[in-house]
Residue frames relative to the residue before (quaternion, step in Angstrom):
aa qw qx qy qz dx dy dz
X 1.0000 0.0000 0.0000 0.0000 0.00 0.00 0.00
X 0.3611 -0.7389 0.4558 0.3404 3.60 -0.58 0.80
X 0.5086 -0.5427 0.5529 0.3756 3.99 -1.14 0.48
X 0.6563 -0.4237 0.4604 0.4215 3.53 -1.69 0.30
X 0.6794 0.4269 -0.4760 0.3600 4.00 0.30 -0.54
X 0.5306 0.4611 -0.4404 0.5584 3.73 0.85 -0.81
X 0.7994 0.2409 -0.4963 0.2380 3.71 -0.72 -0.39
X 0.5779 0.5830 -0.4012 0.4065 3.59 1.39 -0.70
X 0.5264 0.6439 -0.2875 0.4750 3.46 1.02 -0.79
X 0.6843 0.3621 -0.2398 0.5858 3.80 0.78 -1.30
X 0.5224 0.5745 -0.3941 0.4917 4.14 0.84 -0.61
X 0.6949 0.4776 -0.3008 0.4455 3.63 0.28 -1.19
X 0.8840 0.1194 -0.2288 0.3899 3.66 0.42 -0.67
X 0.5030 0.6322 -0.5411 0.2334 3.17 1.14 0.19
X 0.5134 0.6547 -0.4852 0.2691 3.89 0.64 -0.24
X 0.6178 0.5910 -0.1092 0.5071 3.33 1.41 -1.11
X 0.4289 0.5981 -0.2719 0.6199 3.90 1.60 -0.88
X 0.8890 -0.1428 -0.0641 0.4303 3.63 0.20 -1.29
X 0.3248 0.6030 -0.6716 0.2827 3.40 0.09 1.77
X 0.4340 0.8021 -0.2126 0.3508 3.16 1.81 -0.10
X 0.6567 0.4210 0.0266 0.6251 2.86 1.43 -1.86
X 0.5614 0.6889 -0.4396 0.1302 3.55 0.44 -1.30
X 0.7132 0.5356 -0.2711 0.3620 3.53 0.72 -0.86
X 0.7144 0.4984 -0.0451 0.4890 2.66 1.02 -1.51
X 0.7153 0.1793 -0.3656 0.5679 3.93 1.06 -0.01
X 0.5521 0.4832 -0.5221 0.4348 3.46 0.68 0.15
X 0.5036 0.5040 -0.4863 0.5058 4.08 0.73 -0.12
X 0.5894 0.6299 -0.2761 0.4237 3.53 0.85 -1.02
X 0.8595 -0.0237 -0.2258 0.4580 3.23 0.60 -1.13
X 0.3931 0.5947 -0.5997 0.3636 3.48 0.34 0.98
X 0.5815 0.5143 -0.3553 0.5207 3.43 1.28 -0.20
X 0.5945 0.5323 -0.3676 0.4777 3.68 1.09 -0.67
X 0.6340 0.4479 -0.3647 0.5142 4.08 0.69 -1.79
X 0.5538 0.6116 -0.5298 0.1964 3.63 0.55 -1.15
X 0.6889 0.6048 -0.1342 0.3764 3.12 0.88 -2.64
X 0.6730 0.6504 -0.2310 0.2659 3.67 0.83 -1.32
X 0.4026 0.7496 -0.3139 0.4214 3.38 1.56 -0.67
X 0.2359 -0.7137 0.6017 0.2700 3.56 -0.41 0.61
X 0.7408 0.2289 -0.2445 0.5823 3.84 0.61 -0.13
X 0.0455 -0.8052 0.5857 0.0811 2.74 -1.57 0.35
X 0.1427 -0.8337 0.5217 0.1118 4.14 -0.49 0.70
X 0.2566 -0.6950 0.6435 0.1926 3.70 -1.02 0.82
X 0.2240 -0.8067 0.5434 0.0607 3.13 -0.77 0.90
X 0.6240 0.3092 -0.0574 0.7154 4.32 -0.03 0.76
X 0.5545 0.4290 -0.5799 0.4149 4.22 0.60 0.38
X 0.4509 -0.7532 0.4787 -0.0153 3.00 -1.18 1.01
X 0.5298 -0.5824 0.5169 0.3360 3.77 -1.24 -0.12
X 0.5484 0.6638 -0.3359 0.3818 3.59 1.95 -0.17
X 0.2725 -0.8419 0.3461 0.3117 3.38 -0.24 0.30
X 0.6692 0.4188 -0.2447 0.5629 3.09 2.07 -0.06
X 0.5254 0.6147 -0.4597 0.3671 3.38 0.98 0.90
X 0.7904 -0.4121 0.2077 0.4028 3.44 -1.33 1.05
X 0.6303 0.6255 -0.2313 0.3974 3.62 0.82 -1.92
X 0.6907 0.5503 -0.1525 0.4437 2.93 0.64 -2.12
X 0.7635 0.2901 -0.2794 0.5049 3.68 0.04 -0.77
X 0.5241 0.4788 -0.5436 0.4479 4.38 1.05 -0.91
X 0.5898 0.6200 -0.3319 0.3969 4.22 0.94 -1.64
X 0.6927 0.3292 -0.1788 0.6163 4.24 0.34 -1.07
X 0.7190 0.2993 -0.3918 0.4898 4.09 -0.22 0.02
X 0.6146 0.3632 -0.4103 0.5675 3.86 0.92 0.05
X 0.6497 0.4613 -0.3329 0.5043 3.72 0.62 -0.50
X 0.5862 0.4171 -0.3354 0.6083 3.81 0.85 -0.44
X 0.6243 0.3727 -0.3821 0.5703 4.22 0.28 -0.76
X 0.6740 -0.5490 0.4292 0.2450 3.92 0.20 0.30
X 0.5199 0.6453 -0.4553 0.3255 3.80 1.36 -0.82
X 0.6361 -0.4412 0.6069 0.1800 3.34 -2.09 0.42
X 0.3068 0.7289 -0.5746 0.2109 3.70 0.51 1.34
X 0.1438 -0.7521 0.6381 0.0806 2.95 -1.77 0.57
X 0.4621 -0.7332 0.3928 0.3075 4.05 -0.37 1.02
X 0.0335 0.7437 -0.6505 -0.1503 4.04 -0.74 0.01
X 0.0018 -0.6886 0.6908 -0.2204 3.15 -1.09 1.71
X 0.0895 -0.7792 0.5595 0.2679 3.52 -0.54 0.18
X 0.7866 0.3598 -0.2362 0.4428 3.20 1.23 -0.66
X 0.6851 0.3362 -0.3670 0.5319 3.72 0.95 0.96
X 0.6127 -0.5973 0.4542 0.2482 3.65 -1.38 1.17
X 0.8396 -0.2885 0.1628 0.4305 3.86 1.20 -0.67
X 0.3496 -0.7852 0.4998 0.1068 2.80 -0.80 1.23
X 0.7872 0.2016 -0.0411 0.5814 4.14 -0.53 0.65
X 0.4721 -0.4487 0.5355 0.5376 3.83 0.69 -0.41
X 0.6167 0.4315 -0.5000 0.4283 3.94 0.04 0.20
X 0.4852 -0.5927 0.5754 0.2869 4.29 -1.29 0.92
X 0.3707 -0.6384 0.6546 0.1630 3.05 -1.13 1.17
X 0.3405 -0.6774 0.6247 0.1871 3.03 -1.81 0.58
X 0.3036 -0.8369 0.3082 0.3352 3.60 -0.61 0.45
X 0.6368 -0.0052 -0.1638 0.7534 3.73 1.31 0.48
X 0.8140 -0.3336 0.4139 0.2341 2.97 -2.16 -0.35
X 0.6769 0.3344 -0.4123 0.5099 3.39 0.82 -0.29
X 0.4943 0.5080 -0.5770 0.4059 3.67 0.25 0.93
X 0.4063 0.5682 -0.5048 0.5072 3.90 0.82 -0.22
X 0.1626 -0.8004 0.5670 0.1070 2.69 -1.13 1.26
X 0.7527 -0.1661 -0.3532 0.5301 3.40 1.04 1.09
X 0.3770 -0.8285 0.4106 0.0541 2.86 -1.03 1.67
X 0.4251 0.6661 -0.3677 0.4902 3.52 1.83 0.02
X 0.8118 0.3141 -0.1117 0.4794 3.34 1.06 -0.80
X 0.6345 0.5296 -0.2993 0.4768 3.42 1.11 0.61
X 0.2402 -0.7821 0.5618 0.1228 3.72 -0.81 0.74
X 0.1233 -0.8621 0.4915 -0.0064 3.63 -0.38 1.03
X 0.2491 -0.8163 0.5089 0.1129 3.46 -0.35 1.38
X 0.1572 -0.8372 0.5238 0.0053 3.72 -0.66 0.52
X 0.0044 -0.7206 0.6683 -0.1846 3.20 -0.91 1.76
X 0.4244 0.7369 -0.4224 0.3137 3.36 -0.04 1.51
X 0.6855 -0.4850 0.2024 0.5040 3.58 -0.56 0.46
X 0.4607 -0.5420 0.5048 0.4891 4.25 -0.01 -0.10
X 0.6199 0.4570 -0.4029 0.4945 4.22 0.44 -0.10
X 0.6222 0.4907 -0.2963 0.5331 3.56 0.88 -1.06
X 0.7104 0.4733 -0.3201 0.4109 3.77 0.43 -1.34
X 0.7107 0.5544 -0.3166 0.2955 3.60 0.63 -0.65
X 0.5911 0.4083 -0.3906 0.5756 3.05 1.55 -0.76
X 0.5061 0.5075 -0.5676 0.4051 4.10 0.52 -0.43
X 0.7806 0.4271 -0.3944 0.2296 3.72 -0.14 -0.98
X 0.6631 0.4451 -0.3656 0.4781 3.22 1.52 -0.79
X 0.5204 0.5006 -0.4679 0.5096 3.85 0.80 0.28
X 0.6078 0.5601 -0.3942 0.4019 3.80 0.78 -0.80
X 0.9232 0.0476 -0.1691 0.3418 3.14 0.87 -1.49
X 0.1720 0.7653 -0.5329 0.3175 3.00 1.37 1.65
X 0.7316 0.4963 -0.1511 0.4422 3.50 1.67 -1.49
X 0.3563 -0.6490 0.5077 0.4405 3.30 1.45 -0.74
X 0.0837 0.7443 -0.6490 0.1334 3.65 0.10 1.05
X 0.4817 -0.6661 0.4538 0.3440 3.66 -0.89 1.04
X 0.8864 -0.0749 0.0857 0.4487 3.78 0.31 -0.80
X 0.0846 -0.8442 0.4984 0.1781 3.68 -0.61 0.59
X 0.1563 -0.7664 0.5866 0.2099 3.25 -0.82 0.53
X 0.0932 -0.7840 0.5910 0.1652 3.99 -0.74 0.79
X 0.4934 -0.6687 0.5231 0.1893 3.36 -0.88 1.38
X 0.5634 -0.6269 0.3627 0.3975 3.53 -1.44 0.56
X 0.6361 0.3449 -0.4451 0.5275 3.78 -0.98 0.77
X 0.7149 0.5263 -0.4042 0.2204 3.83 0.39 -1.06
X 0.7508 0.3911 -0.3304 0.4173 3.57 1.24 0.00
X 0.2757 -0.6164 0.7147 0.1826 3.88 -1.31 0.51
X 0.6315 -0.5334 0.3050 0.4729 3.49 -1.77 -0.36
X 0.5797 0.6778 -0.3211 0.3186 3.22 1.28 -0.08
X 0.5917 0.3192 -0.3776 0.6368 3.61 1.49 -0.13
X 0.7080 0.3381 -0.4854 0.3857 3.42 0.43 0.01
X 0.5150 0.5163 -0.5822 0.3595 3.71 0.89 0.39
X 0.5853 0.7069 -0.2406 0.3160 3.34 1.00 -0.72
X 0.5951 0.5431 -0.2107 0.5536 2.94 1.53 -1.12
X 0.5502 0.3510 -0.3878 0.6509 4.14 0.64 -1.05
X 0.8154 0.3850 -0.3714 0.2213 3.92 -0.42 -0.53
X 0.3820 0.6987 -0.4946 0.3483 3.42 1.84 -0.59
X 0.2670 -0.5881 0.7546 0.1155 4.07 -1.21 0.90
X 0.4940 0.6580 -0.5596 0.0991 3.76 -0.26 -0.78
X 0.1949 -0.7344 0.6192 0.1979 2.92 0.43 -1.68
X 0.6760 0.4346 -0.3583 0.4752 3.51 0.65 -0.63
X 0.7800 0.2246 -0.3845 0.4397 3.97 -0.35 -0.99
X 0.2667 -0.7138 0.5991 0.2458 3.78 -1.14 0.08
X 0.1075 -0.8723 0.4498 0.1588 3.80 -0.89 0.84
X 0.4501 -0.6249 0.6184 0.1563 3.46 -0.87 0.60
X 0.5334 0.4939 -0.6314 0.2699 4.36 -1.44 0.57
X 0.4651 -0.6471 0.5992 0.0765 2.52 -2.25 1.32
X 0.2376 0.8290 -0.4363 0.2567 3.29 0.75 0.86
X 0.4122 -0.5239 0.5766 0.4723 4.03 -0.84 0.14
X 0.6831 -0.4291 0.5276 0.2663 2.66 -1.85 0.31
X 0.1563 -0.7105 0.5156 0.4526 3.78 -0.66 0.36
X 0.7380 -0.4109 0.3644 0.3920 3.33 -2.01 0.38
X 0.6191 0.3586 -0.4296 0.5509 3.81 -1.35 0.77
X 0.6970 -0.3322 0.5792 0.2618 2.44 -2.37 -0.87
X 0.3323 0.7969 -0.4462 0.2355 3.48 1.52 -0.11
X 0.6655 0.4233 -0.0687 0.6109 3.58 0.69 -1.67
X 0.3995 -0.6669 0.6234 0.0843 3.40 -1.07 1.70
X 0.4543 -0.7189 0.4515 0.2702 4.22 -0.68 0.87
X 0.7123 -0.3997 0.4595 0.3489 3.78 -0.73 0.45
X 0.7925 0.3151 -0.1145 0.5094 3.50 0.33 -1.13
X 0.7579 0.3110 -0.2461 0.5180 3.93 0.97 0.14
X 0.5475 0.6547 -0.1054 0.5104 3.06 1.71 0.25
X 0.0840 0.7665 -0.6244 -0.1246 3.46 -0.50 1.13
X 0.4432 0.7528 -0.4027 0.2734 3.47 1.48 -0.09
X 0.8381 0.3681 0.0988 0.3904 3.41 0.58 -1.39
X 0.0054 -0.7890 0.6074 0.0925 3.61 -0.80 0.30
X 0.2330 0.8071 -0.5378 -0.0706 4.04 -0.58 0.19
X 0.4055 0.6707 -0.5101 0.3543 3.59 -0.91 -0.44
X 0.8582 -0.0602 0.1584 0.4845 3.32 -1.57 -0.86
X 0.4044 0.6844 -0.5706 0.2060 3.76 0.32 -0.50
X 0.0322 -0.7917 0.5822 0.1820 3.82 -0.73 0.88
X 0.7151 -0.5875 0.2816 0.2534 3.47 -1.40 0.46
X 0.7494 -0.4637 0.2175 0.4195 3.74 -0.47 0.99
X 0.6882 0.4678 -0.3896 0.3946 3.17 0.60 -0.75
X 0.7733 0.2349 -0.2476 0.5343 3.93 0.79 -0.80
X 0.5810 0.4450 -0.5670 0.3780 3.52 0.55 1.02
X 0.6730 0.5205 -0.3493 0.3926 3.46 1.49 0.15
X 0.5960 0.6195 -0.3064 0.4088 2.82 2.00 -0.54
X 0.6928 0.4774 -0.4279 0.3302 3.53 1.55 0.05
């Protein structure tokens, strides 16, 4: 059994142990809560077969997940019925919703996400500006977690990885090559 100095001793440096790591396993597990969702909804897939959506919408449908497309302005994406927003999920606590859309479009998604209580968002590369990512440092819920690989935005605006359970940015790659490992 270890004596009281060995654990105070292990206390003292473990804070330092994981500021080390922090970024880098908290990207980890926002990629894990992301995946965990028993559903799962592509927001911005498309009828294109060479758009971003379209291919994030057909590599989750090929990996076996529970996906559904949101489009308002197309009948279906892949042979599967689009939905035309988020409040058609029929449960949105239990779904993660990936997002491949212009940064004007995405902002109004997050504030519908975390109007509904979506479990986890994931924003695809291009889909954010500084304005969804101010949103994101400003989001209070607490309930949906978000995922983008975006810089940081300039200032104090954009809340840091390591003081953050809200956000993830930096190196994070995009859904498609975290499913492809």
């Amino acid at each position: 059994m270890p004596s009281l100095v060995s654990a105070l001793a292990l206390l003292s440096v473990l804070p330092a142990l994981c500021a080390a790591s922090t970024p880098s396993l908290l990207a980890e597990s926002k990629k894990e809560l992301f995946l965990s969702a028993p559903t799962f909804a592509v927001v911005g897939a498309s009828d294109d077969e060479t758009k971003f959506g379209t291919i994030v919408f057909k590599t989750m449908l090929e990996q076996g997940l529970d996906v559904v497309p949101i489009n308002p302005f197309i009948p279906e994406s892949q042979g599967v019925s689009c939905l035309g927003s988020l409040a058609e999920l029929a449960d949105p606590a239990r779904t993660s919703i990936s997002v491949v859309t212009q940064p004007a479009v995405t902002l109004e998604i997050l504030r519908q996400a975390s109007a509904i209580g979506i479990f986890s968002v994931w924003l695809q590369p291009g889909a954010e500006d500084d304005a969804v990512l101010e949103f994101i440092a400003n989001s209070t819920m607490g309930v949906t977690t978000y995922i983008h690989s975006a810089a940081p935005l300039p200032g104090a605006a954009r809340r840091s990885s390591e003081s953050s359970p809200i956000c993830t940015g930096g190196e994070t790659p995009d859904l498609i090559s975290t499913l492809a490992r």
